[in-house]
C-alpha angles and dihedrals in degrees: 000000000000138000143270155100124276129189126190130029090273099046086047090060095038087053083042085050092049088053095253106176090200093055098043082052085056101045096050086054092056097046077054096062128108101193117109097235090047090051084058095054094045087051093060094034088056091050090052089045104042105072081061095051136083104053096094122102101247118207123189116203122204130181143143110259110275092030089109095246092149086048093055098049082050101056088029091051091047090051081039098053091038088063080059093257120145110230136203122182120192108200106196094206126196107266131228117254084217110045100009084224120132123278113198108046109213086199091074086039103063093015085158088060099039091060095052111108092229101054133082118194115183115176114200136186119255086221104180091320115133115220112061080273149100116257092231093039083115097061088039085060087053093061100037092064102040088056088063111271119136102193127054128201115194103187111200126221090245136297140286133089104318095043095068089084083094086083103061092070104034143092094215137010124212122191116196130202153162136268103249097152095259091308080100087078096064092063092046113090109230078236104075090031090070085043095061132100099186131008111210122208100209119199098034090158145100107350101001107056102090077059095055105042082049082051092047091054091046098052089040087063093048095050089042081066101047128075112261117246095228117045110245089018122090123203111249132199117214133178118241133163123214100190087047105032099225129136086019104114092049083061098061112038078055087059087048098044092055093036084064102042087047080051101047097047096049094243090114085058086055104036086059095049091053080048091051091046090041084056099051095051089049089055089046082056099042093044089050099054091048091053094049087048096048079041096048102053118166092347088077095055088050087049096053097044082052098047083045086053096044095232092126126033110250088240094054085044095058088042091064092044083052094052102049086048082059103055095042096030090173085058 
């Protein structure tokens, strides 16, 4: 991923397409705007760039805050990008109240792997997005994979309920987490534990490795009860260690074994259809709530300071939003 200026839409995709790190950095930035004229450009960038994306593997990473998971993308990207694969990793960060912007800066996180010249590492802010994701990390997928990566890490804000969204637009899903001696069960929602490929007992190391293995064995017998996520694969849980680096290579040629099951049986070719459906409903959803916002105008400030002062019930208040949409549909 090399260097140098691009002007215009199509020069922007043609530098994207060269693996220009500058101009993917660009036009992530330019997916991620919000401004009318900007949603214009990353339309037709998208359409220059999509007939060159999908063929990456895509990993979602999921993890309570303080598990390592930034730890672990590091050491895992460095063994990723020494088998001669091109990385991207999108770190959804937590995002100022303030600002929006991100909080965390993977950057600083996983500064050995940001300097490789085959990896490419974007934080971005959550925004309001549910999900533990931006709301554009689609389209920055897009363009991940068009500028020549062939893997692709999505790192997720956290986990609970609303962070399992990672997996509608992933390949795989790994969820990390710490040794706690089997007490670790009881804070993972049965949810995201169906959604998981792998668990990953991280730190499984020094003193805490009697307690990992103990952990492995204990999350190996959960996801033994659960319905897998993909027919004929079971979930699996393994032991690794990111500060150490073991157990990572195991991890990955496991990734690479489903991916290419998943692969083999076609079940890779739908899962991405239901992802692109899924994507185009979500945009249907995102799109509607900013029109009634630019329709409503100042009515839906009134109508918040009402419904905070409960002075109108939240269900007459959006009747109202909806039917001003209604009468100036192009808000």
């Amino acid at each position: 991923m090399s260097g140098g200026p691009a002007t215009g839409t199509g020069d922007l995709a043609a530098a994207v397409l060269s693996g220009d790190r500058r101009a993917l950095a660009r036009g992530i930035t330019l997916v991620e705007s919000t401004r009318a004229d900007h949603r214009e450009q990353a339309e037709a960038l998208l359409e220059h760039l999509l007939p060159h994306a999908g063929r990456a593997v895509r990993l979602g990473v999921s993890g309570a805050p303080g598990v390592g998971k930034s730890t672990l993308i590091e050491a895992l990207g460095l063994l990723v990008v020494g088998r001669g694969h091109r990385l991207a990793v999108l770190a959804i960060d937590p995002s100022s109240s303030r600002s929006g912007g991100s909080i965390l800066g993977d950057k600083t996180r996983m500064a050995e792997l940001a300097r490789h010249e085959s990896a490419f590492i974007r934080p971005s802010p959550a925004g309001t997005t549910l999900g533990g994701v931006a709301r554009r990390t689609r389209e920055a997928m897009v363009l991940c994979e068009a500028a020549g990566a062939d893997v692709i890490v999505v790192e997720t804000v956290g986990v609970g309920q609303s962070e399992t969204a990672v997996a509608a637009m992933t390949d795989l899903f790994l969820l990390l987490v710490s040794p706690g001696g089997g007490d670790e069960l009881q804070g993972i929602k049965r949810g995201i534990m169906e959604l998981a490929d792998v668990v990953a007992v991280n730190k499984a190391d020094g003193d805490l490795l009697p307690a990992a293995t103990r952990a492995v064995a204990a999350y190996a017998g959960a996801l033994h009860l659960m319905i897998p996520r993909h027919r004929d694969l079971p979930a699996v849980a393994l032991p690794v260690s990111a500060m150490e680096g073991t157990g990572l290579e195991g991890l990955w040629d496991e990734l690479l074994r489903r991916r290419a099951h998943l692969e083999a049986t076609g079940e890779l070719r739908a899962m991405r259809a239901a992802q692109a459906r899924d994507w185009m409903w979500s945009e249907v959803r995102e799109g509607l709530i900013d029109r009634a916002r630019r329709a409503a105008g100042p009515l839906a400030a009134e109508l918040e300071a009402r419904v905070g002062d409960g002075a109108v019930l939240p269900h007459l208040a959006a009747a109202r939003i909806l039917e001003r949409v209604l009468q100036d549909p192009e808000g």
